[in-house]
C-alpha positions in Angstrom: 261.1 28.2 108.7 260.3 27.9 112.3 263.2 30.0 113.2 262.5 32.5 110.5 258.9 33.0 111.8 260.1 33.7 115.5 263.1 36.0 114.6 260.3 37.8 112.7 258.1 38.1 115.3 261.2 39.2 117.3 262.0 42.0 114.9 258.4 43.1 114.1 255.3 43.4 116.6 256.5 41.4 119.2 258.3 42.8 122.2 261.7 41.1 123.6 262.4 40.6 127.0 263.8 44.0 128.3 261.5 45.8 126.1 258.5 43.5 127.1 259.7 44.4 130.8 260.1 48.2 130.7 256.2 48.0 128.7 254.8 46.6 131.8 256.9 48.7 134.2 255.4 51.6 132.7 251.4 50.3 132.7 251.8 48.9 136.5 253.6 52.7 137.3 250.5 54.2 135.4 248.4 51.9 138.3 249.9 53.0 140.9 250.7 56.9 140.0 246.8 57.2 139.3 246.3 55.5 143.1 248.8 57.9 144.5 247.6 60.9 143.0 243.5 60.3 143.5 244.5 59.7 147.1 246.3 63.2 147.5 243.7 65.2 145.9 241.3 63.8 148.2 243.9 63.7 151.3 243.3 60.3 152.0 246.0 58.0 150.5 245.5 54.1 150.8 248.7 53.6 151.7 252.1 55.0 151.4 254.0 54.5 148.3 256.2 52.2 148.9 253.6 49.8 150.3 251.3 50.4 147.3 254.1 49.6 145.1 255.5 46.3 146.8 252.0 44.9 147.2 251.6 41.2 145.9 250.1 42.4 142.6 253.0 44.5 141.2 255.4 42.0 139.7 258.4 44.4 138.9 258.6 45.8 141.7 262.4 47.5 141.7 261.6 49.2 137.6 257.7 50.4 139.1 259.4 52.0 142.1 261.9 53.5 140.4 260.1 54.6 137.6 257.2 56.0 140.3 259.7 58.0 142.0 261.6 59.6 139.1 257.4 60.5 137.6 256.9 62.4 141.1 260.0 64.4 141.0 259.3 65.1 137.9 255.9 65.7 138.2 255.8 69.8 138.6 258.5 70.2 135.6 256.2 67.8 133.4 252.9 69.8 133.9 254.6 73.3 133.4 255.8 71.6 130.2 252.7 70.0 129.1 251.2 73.4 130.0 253.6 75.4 128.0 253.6 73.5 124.8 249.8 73.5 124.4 249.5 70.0 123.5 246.5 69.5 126.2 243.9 69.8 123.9 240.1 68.1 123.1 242.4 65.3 121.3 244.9 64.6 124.2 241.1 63.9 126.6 240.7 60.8 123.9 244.2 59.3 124.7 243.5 56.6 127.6 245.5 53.4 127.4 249.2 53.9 128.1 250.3 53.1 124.9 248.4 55.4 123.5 249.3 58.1 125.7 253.1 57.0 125.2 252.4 57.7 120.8 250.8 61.1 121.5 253.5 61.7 123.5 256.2 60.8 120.5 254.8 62.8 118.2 255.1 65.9 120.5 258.9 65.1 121.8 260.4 67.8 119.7 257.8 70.8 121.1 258.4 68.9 124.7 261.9 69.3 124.7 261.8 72.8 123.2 259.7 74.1 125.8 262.0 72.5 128.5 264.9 74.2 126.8 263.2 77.6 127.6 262.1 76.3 130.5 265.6 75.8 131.9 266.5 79.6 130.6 263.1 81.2 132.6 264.4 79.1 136.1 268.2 80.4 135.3 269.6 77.0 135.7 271.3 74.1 133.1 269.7 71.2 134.0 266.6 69.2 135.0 268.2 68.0 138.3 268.7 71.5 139.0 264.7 72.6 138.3 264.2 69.7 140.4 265.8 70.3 143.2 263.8 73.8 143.1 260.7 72.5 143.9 261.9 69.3 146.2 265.7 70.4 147.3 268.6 68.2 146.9 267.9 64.5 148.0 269.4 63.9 151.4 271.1 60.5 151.6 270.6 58.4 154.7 272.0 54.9 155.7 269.2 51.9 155.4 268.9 51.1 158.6 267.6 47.1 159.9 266.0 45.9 162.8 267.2 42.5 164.0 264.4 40.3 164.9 265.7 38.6 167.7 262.8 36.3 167.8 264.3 34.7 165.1 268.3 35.4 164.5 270.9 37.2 166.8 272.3 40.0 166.2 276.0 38.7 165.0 274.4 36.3 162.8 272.5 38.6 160.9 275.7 40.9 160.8 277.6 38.4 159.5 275.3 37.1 156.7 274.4 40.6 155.6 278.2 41.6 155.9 278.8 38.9 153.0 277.1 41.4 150.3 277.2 44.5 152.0 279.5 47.4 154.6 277.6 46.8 158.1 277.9 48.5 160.8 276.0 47.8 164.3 274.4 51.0 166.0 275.7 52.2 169.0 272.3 52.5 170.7 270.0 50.1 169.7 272.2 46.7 170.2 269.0 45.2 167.6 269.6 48.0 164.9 272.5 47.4 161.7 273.2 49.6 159.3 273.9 49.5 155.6 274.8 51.8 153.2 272.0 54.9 151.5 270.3 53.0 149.0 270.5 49.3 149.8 267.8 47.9 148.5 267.2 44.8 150.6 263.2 43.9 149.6 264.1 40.6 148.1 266.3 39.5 150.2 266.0 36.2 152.0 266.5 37.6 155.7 263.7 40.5 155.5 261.2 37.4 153.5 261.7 35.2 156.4 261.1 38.1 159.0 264.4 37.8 160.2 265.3 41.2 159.8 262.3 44.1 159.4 263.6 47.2 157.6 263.0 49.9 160.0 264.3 53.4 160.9 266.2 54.2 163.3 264.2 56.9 164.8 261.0 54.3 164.5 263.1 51.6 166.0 263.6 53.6 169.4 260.2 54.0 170.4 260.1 50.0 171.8 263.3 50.5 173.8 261.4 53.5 175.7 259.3 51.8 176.8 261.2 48.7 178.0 258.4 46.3 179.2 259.6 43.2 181.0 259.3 40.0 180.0 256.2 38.3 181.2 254.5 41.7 181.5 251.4 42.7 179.9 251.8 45.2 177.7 249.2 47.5 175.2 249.8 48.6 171.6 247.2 51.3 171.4 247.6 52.0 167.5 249.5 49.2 166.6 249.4 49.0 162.9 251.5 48.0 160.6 252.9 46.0 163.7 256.8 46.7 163.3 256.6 48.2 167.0 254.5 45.9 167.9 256.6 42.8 167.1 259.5 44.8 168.6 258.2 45.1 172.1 257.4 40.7 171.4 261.2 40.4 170.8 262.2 42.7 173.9 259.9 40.5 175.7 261.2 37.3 174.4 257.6 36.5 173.4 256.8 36.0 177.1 253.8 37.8 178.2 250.8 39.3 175.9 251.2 41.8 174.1 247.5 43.3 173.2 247.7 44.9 170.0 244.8 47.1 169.3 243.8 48.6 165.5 240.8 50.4 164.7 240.7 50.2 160.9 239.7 46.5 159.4 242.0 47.2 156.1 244.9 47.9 158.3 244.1 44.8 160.4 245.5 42.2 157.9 248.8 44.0 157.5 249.0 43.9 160.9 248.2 40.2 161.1 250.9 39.4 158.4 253.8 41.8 160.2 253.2 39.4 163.5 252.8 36.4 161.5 256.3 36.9 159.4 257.9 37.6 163.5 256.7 34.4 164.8 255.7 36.2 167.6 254.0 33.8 169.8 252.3 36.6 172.6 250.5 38.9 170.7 246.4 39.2 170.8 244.7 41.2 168.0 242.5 43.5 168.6 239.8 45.2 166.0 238.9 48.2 167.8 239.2 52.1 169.3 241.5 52.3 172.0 239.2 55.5 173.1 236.4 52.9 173.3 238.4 50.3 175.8 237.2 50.4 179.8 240.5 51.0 181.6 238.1 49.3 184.7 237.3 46.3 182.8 238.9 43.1 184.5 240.2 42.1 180.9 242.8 45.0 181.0 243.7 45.4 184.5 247.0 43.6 184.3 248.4 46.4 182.0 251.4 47.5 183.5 252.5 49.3 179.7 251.4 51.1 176.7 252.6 52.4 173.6 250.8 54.6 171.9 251.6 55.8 168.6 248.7 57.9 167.5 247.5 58.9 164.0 250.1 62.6 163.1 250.8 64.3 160.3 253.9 61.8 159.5 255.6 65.0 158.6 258.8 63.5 159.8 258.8 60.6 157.8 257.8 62.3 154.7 261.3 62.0 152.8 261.2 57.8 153.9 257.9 57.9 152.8 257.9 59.8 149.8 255.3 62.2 151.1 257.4 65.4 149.7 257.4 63.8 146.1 253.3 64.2 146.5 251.5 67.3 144.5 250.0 68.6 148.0 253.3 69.0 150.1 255.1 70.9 147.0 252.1 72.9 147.4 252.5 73.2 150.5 249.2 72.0 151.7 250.7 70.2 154.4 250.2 73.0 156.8 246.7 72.6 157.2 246.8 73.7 160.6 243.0 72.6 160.7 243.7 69.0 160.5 247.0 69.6 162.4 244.4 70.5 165.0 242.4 67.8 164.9 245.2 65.5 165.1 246.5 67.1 168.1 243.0 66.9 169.6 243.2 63.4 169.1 246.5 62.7 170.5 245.9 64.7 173.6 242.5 62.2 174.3 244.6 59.2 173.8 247.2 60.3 176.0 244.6 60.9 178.7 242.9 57.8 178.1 246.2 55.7 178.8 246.9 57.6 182.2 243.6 55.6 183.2 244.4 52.1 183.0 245.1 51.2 187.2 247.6 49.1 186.8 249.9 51.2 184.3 253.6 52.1 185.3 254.9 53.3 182.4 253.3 55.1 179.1 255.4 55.9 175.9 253.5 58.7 173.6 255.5 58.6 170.0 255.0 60.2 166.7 256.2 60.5 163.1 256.0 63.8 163.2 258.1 67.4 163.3 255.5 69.9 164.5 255.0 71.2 167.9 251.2 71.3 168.2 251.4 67.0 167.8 254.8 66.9 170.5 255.7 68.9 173.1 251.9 70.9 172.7 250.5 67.9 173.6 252.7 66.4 176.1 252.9 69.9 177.8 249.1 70.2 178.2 249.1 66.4 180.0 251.3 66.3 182.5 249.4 68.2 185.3 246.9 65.6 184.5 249.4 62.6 184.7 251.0 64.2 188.0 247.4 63.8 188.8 247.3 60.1 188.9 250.9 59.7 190.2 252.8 59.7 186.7 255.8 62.1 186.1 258.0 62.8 182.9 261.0 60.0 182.9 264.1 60.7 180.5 264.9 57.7 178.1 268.3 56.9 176.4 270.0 60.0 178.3 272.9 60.0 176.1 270.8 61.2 173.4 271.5 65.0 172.6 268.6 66.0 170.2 265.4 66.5 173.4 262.3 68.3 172.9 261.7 72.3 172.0 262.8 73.7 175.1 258.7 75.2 175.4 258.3 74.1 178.9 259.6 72.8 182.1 260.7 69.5 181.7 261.1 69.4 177.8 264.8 68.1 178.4 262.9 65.0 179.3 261.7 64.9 175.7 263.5 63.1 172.6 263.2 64.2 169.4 265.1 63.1 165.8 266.1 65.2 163.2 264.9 64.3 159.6 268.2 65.7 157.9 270.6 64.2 160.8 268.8 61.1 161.3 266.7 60.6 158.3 263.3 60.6 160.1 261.6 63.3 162.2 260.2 61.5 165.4 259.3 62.2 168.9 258.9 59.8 172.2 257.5 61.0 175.6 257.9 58.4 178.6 255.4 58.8 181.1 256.6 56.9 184.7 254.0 56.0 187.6 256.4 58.0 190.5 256.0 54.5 192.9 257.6 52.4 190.4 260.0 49.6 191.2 263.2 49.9 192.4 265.5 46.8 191.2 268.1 45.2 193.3 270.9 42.6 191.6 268.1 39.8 191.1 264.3 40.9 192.4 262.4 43.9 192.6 261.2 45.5 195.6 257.6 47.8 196.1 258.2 51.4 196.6 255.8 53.1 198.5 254.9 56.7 198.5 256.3 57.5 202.2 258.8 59.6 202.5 260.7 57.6 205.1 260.7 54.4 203.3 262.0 55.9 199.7 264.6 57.7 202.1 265.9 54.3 203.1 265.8 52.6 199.9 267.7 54.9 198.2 270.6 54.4 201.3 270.7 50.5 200.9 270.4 51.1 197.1 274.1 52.9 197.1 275.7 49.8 198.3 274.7 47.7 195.2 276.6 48.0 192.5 274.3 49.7 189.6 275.3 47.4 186.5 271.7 47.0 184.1 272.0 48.6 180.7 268.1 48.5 180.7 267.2 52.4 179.5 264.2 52.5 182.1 266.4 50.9 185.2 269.1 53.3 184.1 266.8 55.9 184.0 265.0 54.8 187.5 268.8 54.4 189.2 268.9 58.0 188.1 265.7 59.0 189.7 266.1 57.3 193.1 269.7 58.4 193.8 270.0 61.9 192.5 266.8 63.4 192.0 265.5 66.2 194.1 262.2 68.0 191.5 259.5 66.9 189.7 261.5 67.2 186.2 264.0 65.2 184.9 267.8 66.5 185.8 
């Protein structure tokens, strides 16, 4: 009888497993979608959408995401249907729970797919992936790429554990970065839980490596949430040192907590505050010899990682709002400035997600009479890199920029160097002052050491010392 009253319950109101599954898929996708979509019509999103959807609350996480993604693609081809059936009317305003929304739905399906049919005829295409890719394009693979937290693991052990389950390959320039096949979804596995691996882009994970701080140095994160670059510069520090990390918004403060937390970075002071606010003079900061800042932008080059173009406002193209664009760029350029100021500074790198001029090479151009001011000049990271900055002024070769479509994230670095920097011999490093004479004569004992440091700034600085002759990078 037992058995006979739970295969009934089975059969009749009851939902099995997958079923019971895919029903809650669909309400915690309902959460979220309403999140996402409030946020965008007001322009001020919580979060991204992957972060919303892999927050502690959603409990299936890989069906929500999924499910999310395929709603937003679908999103423009779902309203023009909607809107051409005429089935929003007074009674569809009742409909609020899921469910319910799911049966009103139902009993539509066959004026839904009708209207699609002559959907598909109006657009001249066959099939929904092509009235898709009308509105979004075609998706544009890229490889997941991972960061190695050396903190934690090396580099051939982590290749070697992931290798077990997946085709890795290790970058050719980041020595930290492995990559994996498009569409490796590693959220649940054990190296990214124990923070011995962070999933980061590539483009994202070069900003860091511009900077090069030294071990033992003290170093300022001037935007530093979510923290992935900021628990990068810990692990190219080998947690010696202090690492300032400074975040003005509170609700972004925990995430960065928990990002330093999973690193087990051991140097790294929080700071809740406005980097515009900070005295560069104040005895607290005067052993800053580097800074990272990574300003609020657009994030228009990191709109395909972070969904952004699945979003109502950037198929409608309200992206371009060259108002805010503006205002960020006003921004940026003040931060900029406001790092130049700090005595003890040598080196400054200015990084953003971001594709458009006005937020790069705008801003970077309109600084650096101001930075030649106080001794800094335009220094030319990972040379071997061929994509560099718009070619708008003089010295824009200096720049390094990242395709989107290439390297599947649109960002830009600018290194700022103090021109009295150090000049490195096989084991110490020697003052070099501004006179003529004495730069003259370091550069001649310099050629007879052999140059060997794979360091990007040294390499860059060896560069500098022996062959430059102008203010620009060669």
């Amino acid at each position: 009888m037992k058995k006979a009253k739970k295969s009934g319950e089975d059969n009749g109101g009851k939902l099995r497993g997958a079923e019971r599954s895919a029903y809650f898929a669909r309400r915690e996708t309902a959460k979220v979608l309403r999140v996402v979509l409030e946020g965008d019509a007001k322009r001020r999103a919580l979060a991204s959408i992957k972060s919303l959807v892999y927050q502690p609350s959603i409990r299936n996480k890989k069906a929500t995401f999924a499910l999310l993604c395929q709603t937003l693609k679908h999103l423009p081809i779902i309203k023009d249907v909607l809107q051409a059936a005429s089935i929003l009317n007074t009674k569809w305003k009742a409909v609020s729970l899921v469910g319910d929304a799911e049966k009103f739905l139902m009993r539509h399906q066959d004026a839904l797919r009708s209207t699609l049919k002559q959907l598909l005829l109006q657009r001249n295409v066959k099939t929904v992936k092509q009235l898709i890719d009308l509105h979004h394009g075609p998706d544009v693979s890229v490889p997941r790429y991972v960061r190695v937290n050396t903190l934690k693991l090396d580099v051939d052990s982590a290749f070697l554990e992931l290798k077990k389950q997946y085709s890795v390959q290790k970058d050719n320039l980041l020595p930290d970065l492995l990559i994996l096949p498009p569409g490796t979804d590693l959220h649940d596995h054990p190296l990214v839980k124990n923070g011995s691996i962070f999933m980061q882009g590539k483009a994202s994970s070069m900003a860091a490596p511009a900077l090069s701080p030294e071990p033992g140095w003290e170093v300022l994160d001037a935007c530093a949430a979510p923290g992935n670059k900021t628990v990068h510069l810990a692990a190219l520090m080998k947690s010696k040192g202090k690492i300032i990390a400074c975040e003005l918004q509170k609700e972004r403060i925990r995430r960065l907590k928990d990002t330093i937390k999973l690193s087990g970075a051991s140097n790294i002071q929080v700071l809740n505050g406005d980097f515009l606010s900070i005295n560069p003079e104040d005895p607290s900061y005067s052993k800053v010899k580097a800074i990272l800042l990574d300003p609020s932008c657009s994030g228009s080059g990191t709109a395909a990682s972070r969904l952004d173009h699945l979003l109502p406002s950037k198929a409608e193209g309200m992206d371009t709002d060259m108002g805010r664009l503006n205002k960020l760029a006003t921004f940026q350029r003040k931060a900029l400035q406001h790092a130049l100021l700090f005595p003890a500074v040598e080196r400054i790198v200015y990084s953003t997600c971001s594709i458009n001029q006005i937020e790069n090479e705008d801003v970077i151009k309109s600084v650096v009479p101001i930075a030649e001011s106080y001794g800094f000049q335009l220094a030319k990271p990972f040379p071997e890199w061929e994509c560099r900055g718009l070619p708008v002024f003089e010295g824009s070769e200096c720049l390094v920029r990242t395709d989107p479509a290439t390297h599947g994230e649109g960002f830009f670095i600018a290194l700022f160097a103090r021109k009295d920097a150090y000049l490195w011999s096989n084991k110490k490093e020697t003052r070099i002052s501004h006179s003529p004479s004495k730069i003259k004569n370091a550069r001649r004992k310099k050629k007879t050491i052999p140059f060997v440091s794979t360091n990007p700034f040294r390499m860059w600085l060896y560069d500098q010392l022996n062959y430059r002759s102008g203010r620009n990078c060669r």
